[in-house]
N, CA and C atoms as an extended XYZ file, in Angstrom:
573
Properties=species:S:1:pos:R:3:atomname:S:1:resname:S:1:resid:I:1 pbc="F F F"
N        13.929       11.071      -31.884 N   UNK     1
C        12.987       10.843      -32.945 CA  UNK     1
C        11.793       10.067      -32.402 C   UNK     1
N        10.620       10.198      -32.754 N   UNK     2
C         9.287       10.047      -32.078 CA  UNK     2
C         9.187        8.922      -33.396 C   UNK     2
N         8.464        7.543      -32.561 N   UNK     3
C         8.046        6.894      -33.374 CA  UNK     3
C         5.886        6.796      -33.909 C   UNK     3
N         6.130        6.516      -34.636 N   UNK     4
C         4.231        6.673      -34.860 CA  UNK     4
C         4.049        5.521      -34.202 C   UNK     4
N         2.811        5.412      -33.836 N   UNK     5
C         2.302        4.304      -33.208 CA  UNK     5
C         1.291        3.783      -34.286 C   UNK     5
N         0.856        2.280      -34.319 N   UNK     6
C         0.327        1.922      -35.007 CA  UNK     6
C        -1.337        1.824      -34.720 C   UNK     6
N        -2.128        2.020      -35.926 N   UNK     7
C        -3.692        2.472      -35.476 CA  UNK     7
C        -3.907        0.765      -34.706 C   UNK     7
N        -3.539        0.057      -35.762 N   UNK     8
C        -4.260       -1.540      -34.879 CA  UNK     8
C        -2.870       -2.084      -34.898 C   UNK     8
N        -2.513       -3.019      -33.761 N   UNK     9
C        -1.952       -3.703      -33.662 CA  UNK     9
C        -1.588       -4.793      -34.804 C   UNK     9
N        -0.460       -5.433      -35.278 N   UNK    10
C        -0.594       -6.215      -36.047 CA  UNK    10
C         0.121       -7.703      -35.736 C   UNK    10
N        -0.120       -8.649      -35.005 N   UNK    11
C         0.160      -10.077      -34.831 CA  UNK    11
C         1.489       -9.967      -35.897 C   UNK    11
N         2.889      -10.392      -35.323 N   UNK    12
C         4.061      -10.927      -35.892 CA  UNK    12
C         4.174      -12.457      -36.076 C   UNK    12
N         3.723      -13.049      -34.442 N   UNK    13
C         4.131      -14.329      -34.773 CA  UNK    13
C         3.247      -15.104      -33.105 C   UNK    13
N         3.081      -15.873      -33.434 N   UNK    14
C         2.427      -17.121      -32.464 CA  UNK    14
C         3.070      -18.055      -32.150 C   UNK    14
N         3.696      -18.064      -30.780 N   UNK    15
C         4.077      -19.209      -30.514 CA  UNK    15
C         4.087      -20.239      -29.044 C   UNK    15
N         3.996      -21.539      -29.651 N   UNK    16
C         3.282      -22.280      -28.667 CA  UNK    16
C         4.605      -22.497      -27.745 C   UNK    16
N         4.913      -22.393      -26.656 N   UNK    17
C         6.015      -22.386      -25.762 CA  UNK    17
C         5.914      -23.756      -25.124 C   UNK    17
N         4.776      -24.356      -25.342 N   UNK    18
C         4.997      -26.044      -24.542 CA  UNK    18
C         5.106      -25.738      -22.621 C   UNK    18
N         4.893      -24.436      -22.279 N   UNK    19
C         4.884      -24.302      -20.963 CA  UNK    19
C         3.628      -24.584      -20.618 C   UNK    19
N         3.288      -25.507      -19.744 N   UNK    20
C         1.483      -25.100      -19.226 CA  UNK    20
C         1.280      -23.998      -18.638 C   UNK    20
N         2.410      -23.181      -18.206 N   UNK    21
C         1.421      -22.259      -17.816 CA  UNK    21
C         2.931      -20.872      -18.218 C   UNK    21
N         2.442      -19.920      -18.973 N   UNK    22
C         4.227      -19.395      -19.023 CA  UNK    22
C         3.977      -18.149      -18.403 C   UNK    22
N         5.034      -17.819      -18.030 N   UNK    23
C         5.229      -16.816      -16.337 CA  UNK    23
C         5.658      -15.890      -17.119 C   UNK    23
N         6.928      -15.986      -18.142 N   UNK    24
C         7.715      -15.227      -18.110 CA  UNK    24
C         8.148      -14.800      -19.761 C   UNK    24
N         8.489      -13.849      -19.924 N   UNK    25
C         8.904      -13.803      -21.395 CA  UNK    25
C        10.587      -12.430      -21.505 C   UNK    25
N        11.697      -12.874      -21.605 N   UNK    26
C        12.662      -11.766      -21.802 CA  UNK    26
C        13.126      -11.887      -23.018 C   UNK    26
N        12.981      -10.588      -23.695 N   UNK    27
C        13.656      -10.165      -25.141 CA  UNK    27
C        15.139      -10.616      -25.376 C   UNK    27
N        15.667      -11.210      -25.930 N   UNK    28
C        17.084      -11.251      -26.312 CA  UNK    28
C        17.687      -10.157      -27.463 C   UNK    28
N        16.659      -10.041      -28.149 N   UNK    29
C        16.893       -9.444      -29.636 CA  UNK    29
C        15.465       -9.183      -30.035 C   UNK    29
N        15.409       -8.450      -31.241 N   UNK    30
C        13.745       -8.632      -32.158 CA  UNK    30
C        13.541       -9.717      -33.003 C   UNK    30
N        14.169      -10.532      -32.775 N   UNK    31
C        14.096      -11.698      -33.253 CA  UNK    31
C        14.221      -12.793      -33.061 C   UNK    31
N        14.511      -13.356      -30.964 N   UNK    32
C        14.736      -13.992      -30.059 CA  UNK    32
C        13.734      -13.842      -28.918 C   UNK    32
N        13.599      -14.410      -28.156 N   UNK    33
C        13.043      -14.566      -26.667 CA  UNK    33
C        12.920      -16.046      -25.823 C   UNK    33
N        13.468      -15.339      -24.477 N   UNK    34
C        13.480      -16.502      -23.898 CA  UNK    34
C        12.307      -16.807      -23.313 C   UNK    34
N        11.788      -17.802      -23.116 N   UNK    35
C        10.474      -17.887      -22.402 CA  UNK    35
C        10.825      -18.909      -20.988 C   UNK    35
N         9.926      -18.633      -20.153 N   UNK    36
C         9.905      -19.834      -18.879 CA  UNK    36
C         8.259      -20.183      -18.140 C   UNK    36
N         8.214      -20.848      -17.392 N   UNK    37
C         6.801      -21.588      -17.080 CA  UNK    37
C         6.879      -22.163      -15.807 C   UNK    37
N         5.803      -22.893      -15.434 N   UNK    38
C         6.063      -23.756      -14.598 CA  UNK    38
C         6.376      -25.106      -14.329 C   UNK    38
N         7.779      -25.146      -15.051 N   UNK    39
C         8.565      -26.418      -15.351 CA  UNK    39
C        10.238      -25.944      -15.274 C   UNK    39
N        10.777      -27.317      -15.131 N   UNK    40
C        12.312      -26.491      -15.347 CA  UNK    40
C        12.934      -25.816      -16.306 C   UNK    40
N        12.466      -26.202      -17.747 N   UNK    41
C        12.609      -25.507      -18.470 CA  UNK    41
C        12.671      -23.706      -18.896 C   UNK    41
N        13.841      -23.281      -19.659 N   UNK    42
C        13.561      -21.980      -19.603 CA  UNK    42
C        14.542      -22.091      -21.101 C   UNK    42
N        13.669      -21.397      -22.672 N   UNK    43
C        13.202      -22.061      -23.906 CA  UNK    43
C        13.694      -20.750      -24.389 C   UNK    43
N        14.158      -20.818      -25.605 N   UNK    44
C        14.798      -19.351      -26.411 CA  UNK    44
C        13.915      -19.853      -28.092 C   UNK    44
N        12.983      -18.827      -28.402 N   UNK    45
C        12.052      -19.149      -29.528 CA  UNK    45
C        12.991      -18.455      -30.399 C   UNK    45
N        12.528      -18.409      -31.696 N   UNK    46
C        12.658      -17.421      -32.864 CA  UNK    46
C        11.018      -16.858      -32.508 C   UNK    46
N        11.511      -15.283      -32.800 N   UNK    47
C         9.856      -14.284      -33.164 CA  UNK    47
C         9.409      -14.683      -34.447 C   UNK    47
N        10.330      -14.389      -35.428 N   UNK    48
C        10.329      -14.833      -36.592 CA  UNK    48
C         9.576      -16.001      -37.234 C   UNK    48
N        10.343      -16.996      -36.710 N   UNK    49
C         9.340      -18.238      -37.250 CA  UNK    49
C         8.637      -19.111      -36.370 C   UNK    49
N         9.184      -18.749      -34.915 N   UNK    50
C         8.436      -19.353      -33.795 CA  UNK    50
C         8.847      -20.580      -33.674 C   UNK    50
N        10.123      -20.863      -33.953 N   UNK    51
C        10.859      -22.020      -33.411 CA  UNK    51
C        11.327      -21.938      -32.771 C   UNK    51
N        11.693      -23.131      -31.528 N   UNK    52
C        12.634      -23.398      -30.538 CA  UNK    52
C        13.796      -23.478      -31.288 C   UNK    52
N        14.854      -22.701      -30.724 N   UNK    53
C        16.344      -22.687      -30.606 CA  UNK    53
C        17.203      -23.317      -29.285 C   UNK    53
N        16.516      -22.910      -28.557 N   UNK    54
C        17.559      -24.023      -27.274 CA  UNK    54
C        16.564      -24.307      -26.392 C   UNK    54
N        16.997      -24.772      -25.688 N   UNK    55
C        15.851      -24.960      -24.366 CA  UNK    55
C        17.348      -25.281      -23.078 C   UNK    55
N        17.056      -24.728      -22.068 N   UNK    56
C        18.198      -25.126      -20.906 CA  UNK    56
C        17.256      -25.690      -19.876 C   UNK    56
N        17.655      -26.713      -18.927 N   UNK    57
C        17.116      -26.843      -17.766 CA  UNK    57
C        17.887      -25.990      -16.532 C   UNK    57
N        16.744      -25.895      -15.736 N   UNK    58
C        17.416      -25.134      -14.764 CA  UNK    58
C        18.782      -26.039      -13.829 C   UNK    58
N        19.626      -25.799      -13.026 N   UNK    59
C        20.445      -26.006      -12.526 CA  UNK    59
C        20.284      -27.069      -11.259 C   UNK    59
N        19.247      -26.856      -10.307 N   UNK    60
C        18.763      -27.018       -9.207 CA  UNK    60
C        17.305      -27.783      -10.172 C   UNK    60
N        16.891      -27.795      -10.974 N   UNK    61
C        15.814      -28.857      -11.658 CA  UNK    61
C        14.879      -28.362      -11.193 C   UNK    61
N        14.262      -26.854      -10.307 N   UNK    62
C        13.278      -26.231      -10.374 CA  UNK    62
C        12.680      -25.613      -10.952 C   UNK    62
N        11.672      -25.331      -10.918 N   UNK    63
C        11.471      -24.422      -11.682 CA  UNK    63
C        11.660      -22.287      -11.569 C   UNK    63
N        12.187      -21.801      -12.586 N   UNK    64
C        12.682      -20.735      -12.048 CA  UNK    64
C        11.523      -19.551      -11.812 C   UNK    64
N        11.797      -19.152      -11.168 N   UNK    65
C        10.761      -17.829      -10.701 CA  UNK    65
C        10.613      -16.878      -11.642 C   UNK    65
N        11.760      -15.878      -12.118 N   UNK    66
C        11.805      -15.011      -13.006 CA  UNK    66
C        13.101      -14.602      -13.827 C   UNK    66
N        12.979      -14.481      -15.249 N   UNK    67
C        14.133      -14.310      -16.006 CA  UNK    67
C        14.093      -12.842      -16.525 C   UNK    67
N        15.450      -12.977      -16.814 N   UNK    68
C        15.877      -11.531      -17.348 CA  UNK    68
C        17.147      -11.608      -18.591 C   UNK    68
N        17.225      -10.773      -19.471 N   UNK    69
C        18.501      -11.075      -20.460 CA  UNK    69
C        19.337       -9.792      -19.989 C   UNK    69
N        20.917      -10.087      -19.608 N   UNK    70
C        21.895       -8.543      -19.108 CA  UNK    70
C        22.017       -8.241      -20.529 C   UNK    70
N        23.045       -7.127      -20.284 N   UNK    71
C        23.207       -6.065      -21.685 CA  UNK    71
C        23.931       -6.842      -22.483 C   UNK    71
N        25.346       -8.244      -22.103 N   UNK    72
C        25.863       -8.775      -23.190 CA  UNK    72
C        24.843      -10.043      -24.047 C   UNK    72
N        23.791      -10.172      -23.181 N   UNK    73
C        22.776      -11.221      -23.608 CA  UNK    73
C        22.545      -12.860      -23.280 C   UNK    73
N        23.144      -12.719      -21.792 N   UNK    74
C        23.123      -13.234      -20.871 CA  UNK    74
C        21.884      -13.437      -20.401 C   UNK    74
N        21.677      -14.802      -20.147 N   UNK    75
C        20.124      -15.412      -19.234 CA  UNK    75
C        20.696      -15.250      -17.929 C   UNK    75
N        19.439      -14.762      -17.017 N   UNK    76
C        19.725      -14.462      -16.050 CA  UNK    76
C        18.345      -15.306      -14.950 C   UNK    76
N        18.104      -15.722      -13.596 N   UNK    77
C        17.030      -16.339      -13.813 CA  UNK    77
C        16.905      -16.325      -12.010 C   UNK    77
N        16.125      -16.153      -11.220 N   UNK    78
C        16.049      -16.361      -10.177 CA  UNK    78
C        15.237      -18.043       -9.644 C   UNK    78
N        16.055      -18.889       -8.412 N   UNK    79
C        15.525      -20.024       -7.867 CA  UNK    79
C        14.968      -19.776       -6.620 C   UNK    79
N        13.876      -19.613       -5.913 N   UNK    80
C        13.393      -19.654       -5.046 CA  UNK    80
C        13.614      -21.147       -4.307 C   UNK    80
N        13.756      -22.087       -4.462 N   UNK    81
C        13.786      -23.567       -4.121 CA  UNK    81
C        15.293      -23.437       -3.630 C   UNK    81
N        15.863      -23.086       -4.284 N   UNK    82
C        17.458      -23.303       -3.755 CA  UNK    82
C        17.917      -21.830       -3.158 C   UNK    82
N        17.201      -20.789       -3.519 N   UNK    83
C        17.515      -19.428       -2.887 CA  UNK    83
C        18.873      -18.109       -3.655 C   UNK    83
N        18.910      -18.702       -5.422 N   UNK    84
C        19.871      -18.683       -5.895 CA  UNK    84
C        19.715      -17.400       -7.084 C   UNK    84
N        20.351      -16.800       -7.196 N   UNK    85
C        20.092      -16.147       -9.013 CA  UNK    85
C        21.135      -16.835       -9.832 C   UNK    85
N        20.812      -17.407      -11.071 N   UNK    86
C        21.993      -17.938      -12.280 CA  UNK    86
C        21.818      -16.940      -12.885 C   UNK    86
N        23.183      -17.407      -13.806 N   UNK    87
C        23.125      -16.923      -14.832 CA  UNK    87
C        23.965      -17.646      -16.200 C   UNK    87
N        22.987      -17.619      -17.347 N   UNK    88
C        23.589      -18.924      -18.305 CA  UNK    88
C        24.990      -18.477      -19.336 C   UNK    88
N        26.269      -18.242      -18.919 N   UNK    89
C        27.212      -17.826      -19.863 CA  UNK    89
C        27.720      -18.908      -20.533 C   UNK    89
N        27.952      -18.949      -21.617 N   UNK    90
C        28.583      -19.672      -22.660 CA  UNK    90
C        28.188      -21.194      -22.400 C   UNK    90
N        26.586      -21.613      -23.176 N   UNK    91
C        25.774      -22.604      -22.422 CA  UNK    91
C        25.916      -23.086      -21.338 C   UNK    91
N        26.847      -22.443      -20.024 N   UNK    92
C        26.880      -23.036      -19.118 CA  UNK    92
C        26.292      -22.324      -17.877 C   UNK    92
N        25.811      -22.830      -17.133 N   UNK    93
C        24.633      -21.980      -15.726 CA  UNK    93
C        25.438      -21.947      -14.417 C   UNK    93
N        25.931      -20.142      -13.956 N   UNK    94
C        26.665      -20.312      -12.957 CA  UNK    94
C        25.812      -19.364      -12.116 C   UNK    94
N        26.209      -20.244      -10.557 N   UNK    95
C        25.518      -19.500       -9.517 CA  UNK    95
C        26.183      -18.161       -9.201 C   UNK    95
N        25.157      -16.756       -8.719 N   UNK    96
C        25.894      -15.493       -8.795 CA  UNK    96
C        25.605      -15.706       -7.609 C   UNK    96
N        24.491      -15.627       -7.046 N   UNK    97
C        23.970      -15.504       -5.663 CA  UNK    97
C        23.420      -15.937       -5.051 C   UNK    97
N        23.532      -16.051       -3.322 N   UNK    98
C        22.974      -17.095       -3.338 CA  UNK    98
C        22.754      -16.626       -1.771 C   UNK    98
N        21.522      -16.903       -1.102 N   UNK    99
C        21.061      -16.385        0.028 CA  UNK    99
C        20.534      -17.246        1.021 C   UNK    99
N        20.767      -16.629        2.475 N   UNK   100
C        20.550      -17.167        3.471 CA  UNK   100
C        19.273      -17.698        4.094 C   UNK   100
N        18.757      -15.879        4.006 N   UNK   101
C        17.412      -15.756        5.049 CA  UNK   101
C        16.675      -15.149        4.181 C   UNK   101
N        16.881      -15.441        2.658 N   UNK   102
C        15.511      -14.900        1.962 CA  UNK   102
C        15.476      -15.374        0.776 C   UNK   102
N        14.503      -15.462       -0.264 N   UNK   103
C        13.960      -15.873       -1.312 CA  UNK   103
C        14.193      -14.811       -2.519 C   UNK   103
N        14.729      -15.105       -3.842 N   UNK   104
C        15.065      -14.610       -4.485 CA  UNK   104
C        13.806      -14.393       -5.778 C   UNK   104
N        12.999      -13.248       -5.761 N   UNK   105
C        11.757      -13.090       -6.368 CA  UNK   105
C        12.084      -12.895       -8.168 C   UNK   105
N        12.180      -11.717       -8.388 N   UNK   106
C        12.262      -11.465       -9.783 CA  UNK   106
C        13.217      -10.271       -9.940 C   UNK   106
N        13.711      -10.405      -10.977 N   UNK   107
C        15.565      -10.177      -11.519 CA  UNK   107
C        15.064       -8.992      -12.809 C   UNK   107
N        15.974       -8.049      -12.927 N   UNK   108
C        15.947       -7.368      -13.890 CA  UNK   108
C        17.259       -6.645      -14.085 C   UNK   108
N        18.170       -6.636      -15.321 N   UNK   109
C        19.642       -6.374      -15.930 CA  UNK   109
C        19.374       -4.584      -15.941 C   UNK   109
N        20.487       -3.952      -15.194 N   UNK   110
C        20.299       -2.925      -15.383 CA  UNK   110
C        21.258       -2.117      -16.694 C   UNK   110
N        20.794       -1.207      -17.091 N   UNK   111
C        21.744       -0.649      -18.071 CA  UNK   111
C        23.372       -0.996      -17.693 C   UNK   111
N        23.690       -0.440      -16.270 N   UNK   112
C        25.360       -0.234      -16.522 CA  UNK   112
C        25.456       -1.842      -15.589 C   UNK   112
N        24.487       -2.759      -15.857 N   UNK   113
C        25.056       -4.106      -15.864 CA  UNK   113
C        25.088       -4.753      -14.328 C   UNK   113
N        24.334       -3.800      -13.440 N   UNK   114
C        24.040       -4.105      -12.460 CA  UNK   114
C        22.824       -5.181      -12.216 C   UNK   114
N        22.229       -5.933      -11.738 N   UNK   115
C        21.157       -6.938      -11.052 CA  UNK   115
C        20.645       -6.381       -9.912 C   UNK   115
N        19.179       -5.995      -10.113 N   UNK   116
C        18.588       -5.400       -9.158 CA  UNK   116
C        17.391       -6.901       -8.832 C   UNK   116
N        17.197       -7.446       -7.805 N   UNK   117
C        16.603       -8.756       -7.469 CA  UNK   117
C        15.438       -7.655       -6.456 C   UNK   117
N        14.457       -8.651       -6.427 N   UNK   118
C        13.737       -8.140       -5.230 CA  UNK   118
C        13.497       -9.488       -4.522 C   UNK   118
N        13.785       -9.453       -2.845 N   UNK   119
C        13.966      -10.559       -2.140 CA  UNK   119
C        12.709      -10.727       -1.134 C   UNK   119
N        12.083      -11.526       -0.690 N   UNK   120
C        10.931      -11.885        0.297 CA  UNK   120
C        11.355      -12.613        1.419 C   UNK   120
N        11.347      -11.735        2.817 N   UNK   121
C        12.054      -12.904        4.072 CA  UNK   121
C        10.543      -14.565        3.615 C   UNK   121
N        11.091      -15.203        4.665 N   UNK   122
C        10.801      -16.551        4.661 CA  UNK   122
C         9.359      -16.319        5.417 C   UNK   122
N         9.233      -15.358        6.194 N   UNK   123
C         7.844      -15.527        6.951 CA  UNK   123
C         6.870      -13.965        6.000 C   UNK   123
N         7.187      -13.802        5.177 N   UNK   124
C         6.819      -12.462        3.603 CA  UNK   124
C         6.137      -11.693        4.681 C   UNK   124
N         7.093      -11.286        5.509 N   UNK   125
C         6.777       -9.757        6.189 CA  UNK   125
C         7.907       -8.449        5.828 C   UNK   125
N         8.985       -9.391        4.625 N   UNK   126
C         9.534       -8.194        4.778 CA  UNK   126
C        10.113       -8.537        3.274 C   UNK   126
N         9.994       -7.324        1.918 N   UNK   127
C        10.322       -7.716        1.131 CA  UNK   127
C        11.759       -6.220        0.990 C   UNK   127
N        12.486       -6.401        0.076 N   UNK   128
C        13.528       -5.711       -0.573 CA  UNK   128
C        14.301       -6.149       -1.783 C   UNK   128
N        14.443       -5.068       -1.911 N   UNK   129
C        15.310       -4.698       -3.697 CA  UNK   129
C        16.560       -4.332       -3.268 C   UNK   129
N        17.710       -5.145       -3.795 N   UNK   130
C        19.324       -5.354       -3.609 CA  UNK   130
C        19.698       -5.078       -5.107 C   UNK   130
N        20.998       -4.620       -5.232 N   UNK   131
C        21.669       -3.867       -6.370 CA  UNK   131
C        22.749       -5.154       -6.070 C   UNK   131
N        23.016       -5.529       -7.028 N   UNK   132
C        24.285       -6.934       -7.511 CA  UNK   132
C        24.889       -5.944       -8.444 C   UNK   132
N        26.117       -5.785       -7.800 N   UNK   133
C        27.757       -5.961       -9.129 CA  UNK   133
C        28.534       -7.287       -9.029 C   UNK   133
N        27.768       -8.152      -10.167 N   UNK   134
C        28.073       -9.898      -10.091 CA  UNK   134
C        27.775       -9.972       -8.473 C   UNK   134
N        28.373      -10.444       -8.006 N   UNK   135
C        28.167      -11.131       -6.452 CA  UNK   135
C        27.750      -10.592       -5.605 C   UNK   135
N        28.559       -9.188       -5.823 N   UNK   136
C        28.570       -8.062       -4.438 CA  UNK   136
C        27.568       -7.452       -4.449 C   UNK   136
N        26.848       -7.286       -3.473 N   UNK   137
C        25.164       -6.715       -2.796 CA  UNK   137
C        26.287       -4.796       -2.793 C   UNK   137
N        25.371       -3.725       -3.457 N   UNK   138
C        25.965       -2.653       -3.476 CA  UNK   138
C        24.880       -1.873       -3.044 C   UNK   138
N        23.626       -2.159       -2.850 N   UNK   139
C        22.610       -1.148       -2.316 CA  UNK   139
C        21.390       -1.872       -1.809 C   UNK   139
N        20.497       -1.605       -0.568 N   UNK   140
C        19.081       -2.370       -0.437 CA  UNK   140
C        18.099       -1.380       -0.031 C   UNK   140
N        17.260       -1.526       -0.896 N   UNK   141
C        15.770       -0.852       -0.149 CA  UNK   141
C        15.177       -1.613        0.156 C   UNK   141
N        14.850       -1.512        1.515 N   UNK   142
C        14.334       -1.887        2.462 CA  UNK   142
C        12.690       -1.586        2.431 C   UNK   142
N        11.974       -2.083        2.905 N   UNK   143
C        10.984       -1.966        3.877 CA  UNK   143
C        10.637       -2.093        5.573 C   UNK   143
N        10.977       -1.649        6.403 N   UNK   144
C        10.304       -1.444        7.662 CA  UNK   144
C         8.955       -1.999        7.807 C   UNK   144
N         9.042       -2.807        8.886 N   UNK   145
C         7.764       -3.457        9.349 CA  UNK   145
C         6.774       -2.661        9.770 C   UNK   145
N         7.590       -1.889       10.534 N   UNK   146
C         6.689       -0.653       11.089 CA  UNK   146
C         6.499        0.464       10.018 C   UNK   146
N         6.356       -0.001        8.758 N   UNK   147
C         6.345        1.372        7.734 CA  UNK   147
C         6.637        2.563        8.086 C   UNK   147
N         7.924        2.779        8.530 N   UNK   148
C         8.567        3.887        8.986 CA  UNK   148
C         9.797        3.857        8.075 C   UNK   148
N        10.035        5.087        7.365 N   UNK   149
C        11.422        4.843        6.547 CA  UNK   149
C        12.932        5.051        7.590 C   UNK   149
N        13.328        3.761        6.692 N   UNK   150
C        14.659        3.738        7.480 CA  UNK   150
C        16.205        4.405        6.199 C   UNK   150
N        16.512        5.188        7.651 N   UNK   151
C        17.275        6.049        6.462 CA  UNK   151
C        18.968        6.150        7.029 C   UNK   151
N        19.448        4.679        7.420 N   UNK   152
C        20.606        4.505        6.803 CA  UNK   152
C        20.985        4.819        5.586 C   UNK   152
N        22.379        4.673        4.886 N   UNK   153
C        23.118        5.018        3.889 CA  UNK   153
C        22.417        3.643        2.729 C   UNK   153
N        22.204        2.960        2.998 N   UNK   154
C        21.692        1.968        1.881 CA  UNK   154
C        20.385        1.210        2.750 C   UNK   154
N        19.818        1.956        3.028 N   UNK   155
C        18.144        1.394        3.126 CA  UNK   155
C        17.111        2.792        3.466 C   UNK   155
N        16.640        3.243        2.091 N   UNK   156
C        16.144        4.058        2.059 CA  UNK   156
C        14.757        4.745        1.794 C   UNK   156
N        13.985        3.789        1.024 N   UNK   157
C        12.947        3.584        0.492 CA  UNK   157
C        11.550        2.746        1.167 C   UNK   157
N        10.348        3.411        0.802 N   UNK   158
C         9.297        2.343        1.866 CA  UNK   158
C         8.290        1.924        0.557 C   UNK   158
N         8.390        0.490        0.637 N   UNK   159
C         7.531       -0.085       -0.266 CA  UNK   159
C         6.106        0.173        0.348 C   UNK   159
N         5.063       -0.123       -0.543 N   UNK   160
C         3.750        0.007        0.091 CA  UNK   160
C         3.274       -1.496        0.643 C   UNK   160
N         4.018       -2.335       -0.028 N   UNK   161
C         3.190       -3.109        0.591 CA  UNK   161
C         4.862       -4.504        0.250 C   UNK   161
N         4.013       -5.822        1.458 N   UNK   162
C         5.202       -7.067        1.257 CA  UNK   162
C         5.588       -7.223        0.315 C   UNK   162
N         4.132       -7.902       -0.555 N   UNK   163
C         4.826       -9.037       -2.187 CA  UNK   163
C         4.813       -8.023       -2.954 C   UNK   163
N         6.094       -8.131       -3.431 N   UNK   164
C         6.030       -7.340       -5.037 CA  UNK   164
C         6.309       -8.487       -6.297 C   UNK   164
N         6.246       -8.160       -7.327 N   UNK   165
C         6.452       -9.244       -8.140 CA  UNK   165
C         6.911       -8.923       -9.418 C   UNK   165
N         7.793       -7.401       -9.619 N   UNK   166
C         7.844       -7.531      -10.604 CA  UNK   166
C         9.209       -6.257      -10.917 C   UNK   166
N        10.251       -6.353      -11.408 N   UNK   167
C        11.073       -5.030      -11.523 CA  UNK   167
C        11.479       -4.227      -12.792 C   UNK   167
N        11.857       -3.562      -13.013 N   UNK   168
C        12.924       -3.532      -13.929 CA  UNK   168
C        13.285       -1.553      -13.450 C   UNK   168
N        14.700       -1.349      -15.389 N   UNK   169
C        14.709       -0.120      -14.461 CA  UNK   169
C        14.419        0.584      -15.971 C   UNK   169
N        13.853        1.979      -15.395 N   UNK   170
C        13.153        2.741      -16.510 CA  UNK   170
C        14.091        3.946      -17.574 C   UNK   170
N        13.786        4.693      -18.258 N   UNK   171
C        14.893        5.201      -18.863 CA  UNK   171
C        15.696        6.497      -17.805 C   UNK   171
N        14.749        7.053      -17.436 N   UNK   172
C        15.807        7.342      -16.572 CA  UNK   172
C        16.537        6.668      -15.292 C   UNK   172
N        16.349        5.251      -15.019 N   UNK   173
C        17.512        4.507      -14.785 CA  UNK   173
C        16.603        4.843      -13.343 C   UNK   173
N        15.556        5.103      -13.120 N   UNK   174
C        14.573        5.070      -11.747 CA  UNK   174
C        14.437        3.574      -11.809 C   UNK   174
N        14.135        3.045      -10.761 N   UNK   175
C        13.624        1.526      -10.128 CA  UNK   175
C        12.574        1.555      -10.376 C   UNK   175
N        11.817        0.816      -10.867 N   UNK   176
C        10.175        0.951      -10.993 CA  UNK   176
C        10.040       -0.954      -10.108 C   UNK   176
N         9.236       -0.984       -9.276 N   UNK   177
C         8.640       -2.197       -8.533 CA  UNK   177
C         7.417       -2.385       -8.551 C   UNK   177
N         5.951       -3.445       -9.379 N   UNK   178
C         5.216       -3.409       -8.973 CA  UNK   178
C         4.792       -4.320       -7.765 C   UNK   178
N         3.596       -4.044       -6.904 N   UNK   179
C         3.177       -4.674       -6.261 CA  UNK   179
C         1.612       -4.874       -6.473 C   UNK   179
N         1.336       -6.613       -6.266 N   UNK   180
C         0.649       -7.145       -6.613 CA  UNK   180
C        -0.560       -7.221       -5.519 C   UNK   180
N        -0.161       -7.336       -4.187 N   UNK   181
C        -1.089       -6.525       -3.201 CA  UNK   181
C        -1.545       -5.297       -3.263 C   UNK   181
N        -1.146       -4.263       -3.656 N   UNK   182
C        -1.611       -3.216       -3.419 CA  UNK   182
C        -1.818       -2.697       -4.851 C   UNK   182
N        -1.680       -3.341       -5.925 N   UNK   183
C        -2.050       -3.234       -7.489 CA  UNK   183
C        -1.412       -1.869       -7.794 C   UNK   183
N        -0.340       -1.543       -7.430 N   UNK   184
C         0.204       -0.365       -7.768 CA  UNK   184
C         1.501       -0.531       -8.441 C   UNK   184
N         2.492        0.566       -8.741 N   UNK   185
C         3.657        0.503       -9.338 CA  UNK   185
C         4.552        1.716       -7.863 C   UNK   185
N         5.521        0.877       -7.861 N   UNK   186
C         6.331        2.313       -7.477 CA  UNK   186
C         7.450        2.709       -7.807 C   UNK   186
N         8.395        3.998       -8.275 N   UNK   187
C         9.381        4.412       -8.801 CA  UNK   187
C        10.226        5.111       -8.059 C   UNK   187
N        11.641        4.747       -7.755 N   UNK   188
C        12.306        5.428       -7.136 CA  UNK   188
C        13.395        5.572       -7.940 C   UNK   188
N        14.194        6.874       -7.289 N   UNK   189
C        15.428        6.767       -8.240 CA  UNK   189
C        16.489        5.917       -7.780 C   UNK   189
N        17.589        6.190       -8.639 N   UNK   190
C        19.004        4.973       -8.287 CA  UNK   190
C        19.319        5.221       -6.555 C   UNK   190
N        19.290        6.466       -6.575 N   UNK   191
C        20.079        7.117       -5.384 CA  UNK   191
C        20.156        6.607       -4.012 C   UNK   191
């Protein structure tokens, strides 16, 4: 069923998030959202009336890079400072992952409940997108320095460029990554 689109936009609700500067916004519901900034804080409004409902601090007292809500409605949140992804179950914040030799960028819940992260080595010559089932790393696209695709069994894909900054996955369950250097989007499938 095709929905109409509306001729003008119509303002629901305004709300002041108390972030100075806010990064981030993930849907919980149509009537929830979590917001985050550049503070430790990461804030769950009403749309509705534009009240704060909770507010959590982060774990590590940084501030988090990028949030995401999974399919049971789970906060999900990447730490660059500590190198970590949480995630907030039953008000409590547990570490899923947690990395060596790279930086944990921005997080997005996939339909069948997977965590697709996109990671930046330490010297951002080399970025990639890892598939999480909870802990376990199950797939990476890679980038090659030498922009040459590398076509092992799980590194398959050539980004256009280092920083990306942004993921999620689309309805047909393709990877979509933008990158902020090269002002583009790119889409690959699961495979």
């Amino acid at each position: 069923m095709k929905k109409q689109l509306l001729d003008e936009p119509e303002t629901v609700s305004t709300i002041d998030t108390g972030h100075n500067y806010l990064t981030n916004v993930a849907c919980l519901s149509d009537e929830e959202i979590w917001t985050s900034g550049d503070d430790n804080t990461m804030k769950l409004f009403s749309t509705n009336q534009g009240s704060l409902l909770k507010s959590i601090t982060t774990k590590s007292e940084n501030w988090p890079y990028d949030i995401a809500v999974t399919k049971s409605g789970d906060l999900v949140y990447t730490d660059i400072s500590d190198r970590t992804v949480n995630i907030l179950k039953n008000e409590k914040i547990e570490e899923v992952i947690r990395l060596r030799i790279s930086e944990p960028f921005a997080v997005c819940s996939t339909s069948s409940g997977d965590l697709l992260v996109i990671t930046h080595s330490d010297d951002k010559q080399q970025s990639k997108v890892s598939r999480y089932r909870g802990s376990t790393q199950k797939q990476i696209i890679e980038l090659d320095i030498s922009r040459k695709y590398m076509f092992s069994a799980i590194k398959r894909y050539l980004f256009p460029t280092r920083l990306t900054n942004y993921i999620c996955e689309n309805r047909n369950l393709d990877i979509c990554v933008s990158s902020k250097e090269a002002g583009a989007v790119v889409v690959v499938n699961q495979k």
